[in-house]
Structures are given as structure tokens and as C-alpha cells.
C-alpha positions as CSV (number, residue, x, y, z in Angstrom):
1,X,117.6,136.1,171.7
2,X,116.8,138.7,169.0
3,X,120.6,138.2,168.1
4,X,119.6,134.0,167.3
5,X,116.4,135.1,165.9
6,X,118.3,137.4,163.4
7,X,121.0,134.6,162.4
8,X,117.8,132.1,162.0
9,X,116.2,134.6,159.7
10,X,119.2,135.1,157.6
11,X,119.9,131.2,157.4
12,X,116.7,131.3,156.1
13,X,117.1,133.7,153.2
14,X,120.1,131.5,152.7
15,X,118.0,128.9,152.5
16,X,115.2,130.3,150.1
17,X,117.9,131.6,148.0
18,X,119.8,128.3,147.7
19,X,116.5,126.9,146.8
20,X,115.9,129.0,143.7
21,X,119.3,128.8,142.4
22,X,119.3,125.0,142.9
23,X,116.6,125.2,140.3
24,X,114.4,122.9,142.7
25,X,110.9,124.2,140.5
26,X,112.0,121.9,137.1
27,X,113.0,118.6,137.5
28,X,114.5,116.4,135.3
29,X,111.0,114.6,134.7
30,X,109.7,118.1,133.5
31,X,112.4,118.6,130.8
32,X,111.7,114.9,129.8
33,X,108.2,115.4,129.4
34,X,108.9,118.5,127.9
35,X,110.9,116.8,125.6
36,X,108.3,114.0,124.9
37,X,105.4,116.6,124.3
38,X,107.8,118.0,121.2
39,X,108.0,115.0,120.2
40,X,104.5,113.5,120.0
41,X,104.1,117.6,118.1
42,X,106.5,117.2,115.7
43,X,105.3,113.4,114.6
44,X,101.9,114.9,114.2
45,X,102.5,116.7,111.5
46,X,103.5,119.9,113.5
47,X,106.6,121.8,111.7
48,X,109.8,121.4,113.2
49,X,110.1,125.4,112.9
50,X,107.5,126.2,115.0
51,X,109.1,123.6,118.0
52,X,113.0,125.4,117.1
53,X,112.7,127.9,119.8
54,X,110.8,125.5,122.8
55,X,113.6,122.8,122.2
56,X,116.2,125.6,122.6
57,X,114.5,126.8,125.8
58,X,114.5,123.0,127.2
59,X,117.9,123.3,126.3
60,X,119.0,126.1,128.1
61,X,116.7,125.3,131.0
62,X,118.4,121.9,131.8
63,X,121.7,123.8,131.6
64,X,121.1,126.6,134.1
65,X,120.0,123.9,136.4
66,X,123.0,122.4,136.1
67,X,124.9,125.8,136.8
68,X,122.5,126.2,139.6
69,X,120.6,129.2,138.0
70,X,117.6,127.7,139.5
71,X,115.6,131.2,138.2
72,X,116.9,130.7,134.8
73,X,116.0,127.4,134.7
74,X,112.4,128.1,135.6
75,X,111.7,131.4,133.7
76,X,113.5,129.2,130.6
77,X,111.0,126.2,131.3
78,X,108.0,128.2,131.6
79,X,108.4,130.5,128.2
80,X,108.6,126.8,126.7
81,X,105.5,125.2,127.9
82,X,103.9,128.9,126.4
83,X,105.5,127.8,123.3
84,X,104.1,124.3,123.5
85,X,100.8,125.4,124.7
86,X,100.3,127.6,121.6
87,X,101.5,125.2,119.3
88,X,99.5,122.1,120.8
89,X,96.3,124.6,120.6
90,X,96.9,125.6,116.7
91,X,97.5,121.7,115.8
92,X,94.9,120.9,117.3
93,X,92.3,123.5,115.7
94,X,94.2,123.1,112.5
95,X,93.4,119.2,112.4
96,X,89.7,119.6,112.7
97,X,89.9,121.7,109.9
98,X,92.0,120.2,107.9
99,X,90.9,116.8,108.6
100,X,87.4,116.2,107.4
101,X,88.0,117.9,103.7
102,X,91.0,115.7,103.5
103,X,88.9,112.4,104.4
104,X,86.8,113.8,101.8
105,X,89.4,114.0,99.2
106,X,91.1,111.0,99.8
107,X,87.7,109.0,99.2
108,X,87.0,110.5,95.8
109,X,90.6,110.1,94.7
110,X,90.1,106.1,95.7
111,X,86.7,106.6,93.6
112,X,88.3,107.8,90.6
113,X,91.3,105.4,91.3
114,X,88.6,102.9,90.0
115,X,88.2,103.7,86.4
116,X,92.4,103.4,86.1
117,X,93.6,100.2,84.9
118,X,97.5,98.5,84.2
119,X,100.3,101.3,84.4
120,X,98.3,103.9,85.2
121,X,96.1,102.0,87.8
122,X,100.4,101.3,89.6
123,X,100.9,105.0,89.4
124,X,97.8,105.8,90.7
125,X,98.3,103.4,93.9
126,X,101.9,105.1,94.4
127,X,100.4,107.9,94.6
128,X,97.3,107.6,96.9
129,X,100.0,105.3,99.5
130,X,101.7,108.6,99.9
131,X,99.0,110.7,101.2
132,X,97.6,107.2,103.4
133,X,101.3,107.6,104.9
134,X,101.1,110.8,105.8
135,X,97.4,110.5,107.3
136,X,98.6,107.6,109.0
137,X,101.4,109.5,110.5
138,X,98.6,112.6,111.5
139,X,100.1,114.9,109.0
140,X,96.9,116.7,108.0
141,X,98.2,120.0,106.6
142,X,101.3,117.7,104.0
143,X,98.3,115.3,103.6
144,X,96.3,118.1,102.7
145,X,98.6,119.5,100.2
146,X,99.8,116.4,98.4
147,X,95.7,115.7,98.1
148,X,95.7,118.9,96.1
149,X,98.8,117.6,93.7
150,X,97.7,114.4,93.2
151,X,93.8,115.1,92.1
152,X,95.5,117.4,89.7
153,X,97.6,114.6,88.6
154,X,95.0,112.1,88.6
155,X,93.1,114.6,85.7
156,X,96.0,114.0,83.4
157,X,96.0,110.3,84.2
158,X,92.3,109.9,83.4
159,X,93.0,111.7,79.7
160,X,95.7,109.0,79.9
161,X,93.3,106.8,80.4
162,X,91.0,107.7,77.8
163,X,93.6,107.6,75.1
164,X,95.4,104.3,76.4
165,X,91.9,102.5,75.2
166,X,91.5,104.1,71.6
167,X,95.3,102.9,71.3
168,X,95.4,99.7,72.5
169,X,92.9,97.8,70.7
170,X,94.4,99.2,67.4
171,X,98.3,97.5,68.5
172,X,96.7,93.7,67.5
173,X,98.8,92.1,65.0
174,X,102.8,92.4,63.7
175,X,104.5,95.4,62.6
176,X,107.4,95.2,60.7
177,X,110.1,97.3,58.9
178,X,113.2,97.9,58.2
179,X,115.7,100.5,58.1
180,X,119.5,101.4,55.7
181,X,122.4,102.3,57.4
182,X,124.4,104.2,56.1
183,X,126.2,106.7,57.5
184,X,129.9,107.2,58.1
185,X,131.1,104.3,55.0
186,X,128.7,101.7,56.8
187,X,126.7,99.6,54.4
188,X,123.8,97.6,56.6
189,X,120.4,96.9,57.2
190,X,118.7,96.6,60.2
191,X,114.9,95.2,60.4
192,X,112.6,94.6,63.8
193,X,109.1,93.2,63.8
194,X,106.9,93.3,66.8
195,X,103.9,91.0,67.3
196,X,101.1,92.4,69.7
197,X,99.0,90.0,71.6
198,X,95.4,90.6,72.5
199,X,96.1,89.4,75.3
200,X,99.1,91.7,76.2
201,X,101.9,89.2,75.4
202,X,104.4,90.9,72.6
203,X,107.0,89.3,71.1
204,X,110.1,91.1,69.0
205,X,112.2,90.0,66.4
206,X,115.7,92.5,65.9
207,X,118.3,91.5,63.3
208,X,121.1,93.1,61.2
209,X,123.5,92.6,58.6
210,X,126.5,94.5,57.0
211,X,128.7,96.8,58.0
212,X,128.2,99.3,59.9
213,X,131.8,101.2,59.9
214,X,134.4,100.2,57.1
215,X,136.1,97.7,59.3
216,X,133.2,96.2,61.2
217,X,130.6,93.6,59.8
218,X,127.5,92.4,62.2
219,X,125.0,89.5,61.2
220,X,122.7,88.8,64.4
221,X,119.5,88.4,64.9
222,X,117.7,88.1,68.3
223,X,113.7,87.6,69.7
224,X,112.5,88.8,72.6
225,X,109.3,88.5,74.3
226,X,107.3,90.0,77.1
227,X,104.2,92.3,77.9
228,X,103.6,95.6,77.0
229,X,100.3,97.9,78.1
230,X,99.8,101.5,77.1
231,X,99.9,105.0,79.3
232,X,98.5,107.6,76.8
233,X,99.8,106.8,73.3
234,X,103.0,105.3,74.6
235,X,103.7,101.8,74.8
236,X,105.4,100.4,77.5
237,X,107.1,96.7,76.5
238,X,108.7,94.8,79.3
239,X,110.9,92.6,78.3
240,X,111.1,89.3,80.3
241,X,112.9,86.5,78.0
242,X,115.6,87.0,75.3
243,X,116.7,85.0,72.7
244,X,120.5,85.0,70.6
245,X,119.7,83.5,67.4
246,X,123.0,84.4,65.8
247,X,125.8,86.4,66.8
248,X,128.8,87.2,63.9
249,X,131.0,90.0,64.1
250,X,133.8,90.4,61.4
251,X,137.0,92.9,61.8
252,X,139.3,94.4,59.4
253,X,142.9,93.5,60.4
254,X,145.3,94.8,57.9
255,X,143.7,93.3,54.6
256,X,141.9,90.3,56.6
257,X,138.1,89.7,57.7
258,X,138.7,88.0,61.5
259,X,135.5,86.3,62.5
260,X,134.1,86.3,65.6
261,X,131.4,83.8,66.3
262,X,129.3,84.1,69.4
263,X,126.9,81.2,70.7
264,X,123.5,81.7,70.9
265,X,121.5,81.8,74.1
266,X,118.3,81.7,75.4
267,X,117.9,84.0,78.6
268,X,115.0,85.2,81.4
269,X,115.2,88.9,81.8
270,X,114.8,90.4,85.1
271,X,115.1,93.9,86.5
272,X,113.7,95.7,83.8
273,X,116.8,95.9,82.4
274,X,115.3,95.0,79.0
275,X,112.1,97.7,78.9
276,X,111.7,100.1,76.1
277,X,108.6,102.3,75.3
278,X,107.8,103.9,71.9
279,X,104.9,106.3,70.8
280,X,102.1,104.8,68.5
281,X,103.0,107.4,66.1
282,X,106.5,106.8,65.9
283,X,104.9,102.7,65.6
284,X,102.3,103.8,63.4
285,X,105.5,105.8,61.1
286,X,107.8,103.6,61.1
287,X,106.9,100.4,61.1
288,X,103.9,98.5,59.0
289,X,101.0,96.3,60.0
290,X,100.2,93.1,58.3
């Protein structure tokens, strides 16, 4: 009798032990929930550094259970819940701090937004719909930092601003001018003449004649139109249609002007491909008003 009661009690140490190592304490549902709980951390806004060393633990915890290290598995699993307790606990003090001065923020930046009109008014919406992604996707410490770079930004685009309406209204009317060429044997001139709209509408006239290198002649002459609004004192002019009114090119073959005669066209402009921008001094210096 105390001979069976003896093999029972060792069986049962087998037992216990086979248990352990069989890592019966974390289940697969554990690691995935686990997993899951990183997860819903990291797209909270919680750094991926501070979840490194829990997802390594999950890591190592589903592979001693598969070895059988049931202890292994366990003591692995349990240091990464600690992990995940700690970090859940900061996130969660550090978004109701965070949170209300970034509310805050965001509604006087969408205040200021406002008093911003045309390009600015674009840049300033590109902006603000990068902190609103970021707050959408409970990011409260990046949402809280961009906030801080785009106020600062939102200064200069307010001087911007400022400066955009003293330019503007004084852009009314056609500018023209023209310009030698010169250098390198060429023998040319080159005139433009841009037309501002009240009403934001500009259209451009570009043409040249000569030669611009001893065996090269051009006589073209092209209009564009489009709209144009101002950022500061620069000008931005997109250009949306394009006109050919000549094309001529001449070339210098031995002792012989070739002539090359292109057909004109008549073209819509999309893309941006087109867009130029100049300062209202270099507008004001170069060109004059009639």
C-alpha cells in the first residue's frame, strides 16, 4: 500500500511538472490578446519604442510554449503584461494632459485660419488636416507637437497675409518691357507683357526675334492666360490656356538660312506644368505699367 501510494505521489509530480512545462498558464488567446492590446497602444499614439521589448517578450513566450518551457512561457508573458500595464497607464495620463490644450490649440489655429484667403488660406488647410489626422488617429503627444509648428507657421503666413493685400491691389493693369540679347554673337530681342485682372484673371504675351547664337534665328510669339493671386510679395500665375501665335526658327547650314515653320496652336494647360511666380519687385524693376 505505501509502495502504490509512493508511485501515485510520484506520477503526480510527473504530472505537475508536465503541466508547467506544457506551458498550460498562457494560451494561445493570451498571446493574441496580448498582441491586440499592442496594437490598439501603438495606433494610439503610443511609440513603437516603448512596445519593442513587450512584443519581444510575446515573442519569446509563444516560443517556449512551443518547446514546452511552460515556466518560461509564463514568467516571459507576465514581464509583458508589466510592460503593457505601464505603458497603457502613462498613455493614458499622458492624453488627459495632452488632450485638452491641444483641443484648445487646434480651435484657435481654425480661428486664425479665418482671416487667410487664396494660397495662403490652401496652405493653411494642409496644414490644420495634418494635426485633424493625427487627433483622429488619438495621437495626442505628435498632435501636440505639430500644433506647436504650425501656429509658428501660421505667424509668418498672417505677415503673408498682410503684405499679399498692399500688393495685390497695386498689380491692376499691363506691364510691359523688353529685354536685348546679346550674349555669346546673338543679336535678339525678347519682350513680354502681362495684363492683371481685378478680378484675378492674367493674361501674358511672350515674343522674340533674332538670333540668339550665330547660327540660330527665332521669331515667335505666344499668349497665355490664367490666374494668378499673391503669397507675400510673390505672385503666383497659373497658367491654364496657351496660345502659338508664330513659330519660325532659321538654321545656318554651310552658307544657307534653312527655315523651319511651325503651326500655331491653341492649347488648355493642365498639371501646372505652365505655373511661374515672380516677386513684385523684380515686376515692379523690370517691367513697366501703363
Amino acid at each position: 500500500m505505501k509502495a502504490l501510494a509512493k508511485t501515485f505521489s510520484v506520477l503526480s509530480a510527473c504530472c505537475i511538472m508536465v503541466i508547467l512545462l506544457g506551458g498550460c498558464g498562457v494560451s494561445e488567446k493570451k498571446l493574441k490578446d496580448a498582441e491586440d492590446r499592442m496594437q490598439t497602444l501603438q495606433a494610439n499614439g503610443v511609440p513603437d519604442s516603448l512596445l519593442t521589448e513587450a512584443r519581444v517578450l510575446v515573442s519569446e513566450s509563444r516560443t517556449s510554449k512551443k518547446l514546452g518551457n511552460g515556466i518560461g512561457a509564463k514568467t516571459q508573458f507576465d514581464s509583458a503584461m508589466k510592460i503593457l500595464a505601464k505603458a497603457e497607464g502613462n498613455y493614458g495620463a499622458t492624453t488627459t494632459e495632452i488632450k485638452p490644450s491641444v483641443e484648445t490649440t487646434r480651435k484657435s489655429l481654425g480661428d486664425r485660419k479665418l482671416n487667410l484667403s487664396g494660397a495662403i488660406l490652401k496652405e493653411a488647410d494642409s496644414l490644420l488636416a495634418v494635426i485633424d489626422a493625427l487627433i483622429n488617429a488619438n495621437k495626442w503627444p505628435d498632435a501636440k507637437e505639430k500644433c506647436q509648428e504650425v501656429a509658428a507657421i501660421f505667424t509668418g503666413l498672417e505677415k503673408d497675409q498682410q503684405l499679399a493685400k498692399e500688393v495685390k491691389p497695386k498689380l491692376a493693369g499691363t506691364w510691359s518691357g523688353s529685354q536685348a540679347i546679346k550674349e555669346e554673337g546673338a543679336n535678339a530681342v525678347e519682350k513680354k507683357q502681362f495684363t492683371f485682372a481685378a478680378d484675378g484673371k492674367i493674361d501674358i504675351i511672350e515674343e522674340r526675334s533674332g538670333s540668339t547664337t550665330p547660327s540660330f534665328k527665332e521669331d515667335w510669339k505666344f499668349q497665355s492666360a490664367g490666374t494668378y493671386d499673391v503669397k507675400g510679395d510673390t505672385i503666383l500665375i497659373a497658367i491654364t490656356h496657351e496660345k502659338c501665335l508664330k513659330q519660325v526658327y532659321q538654321h545656318l547650314k554651310g552658307k544657307k538660312w534653312v527655315k523651319v515653320e511651325k503651326a500655331p496652336y491653341d492649347s488648355v494647360i493642365t498639371g501646372g506644368k505652365k505655373d511661374r511666380y515672380m516677386t513684385y519687385e523684380f515686376l515692379k524693376g523690370t517691367f513697366k505699367k501703363k
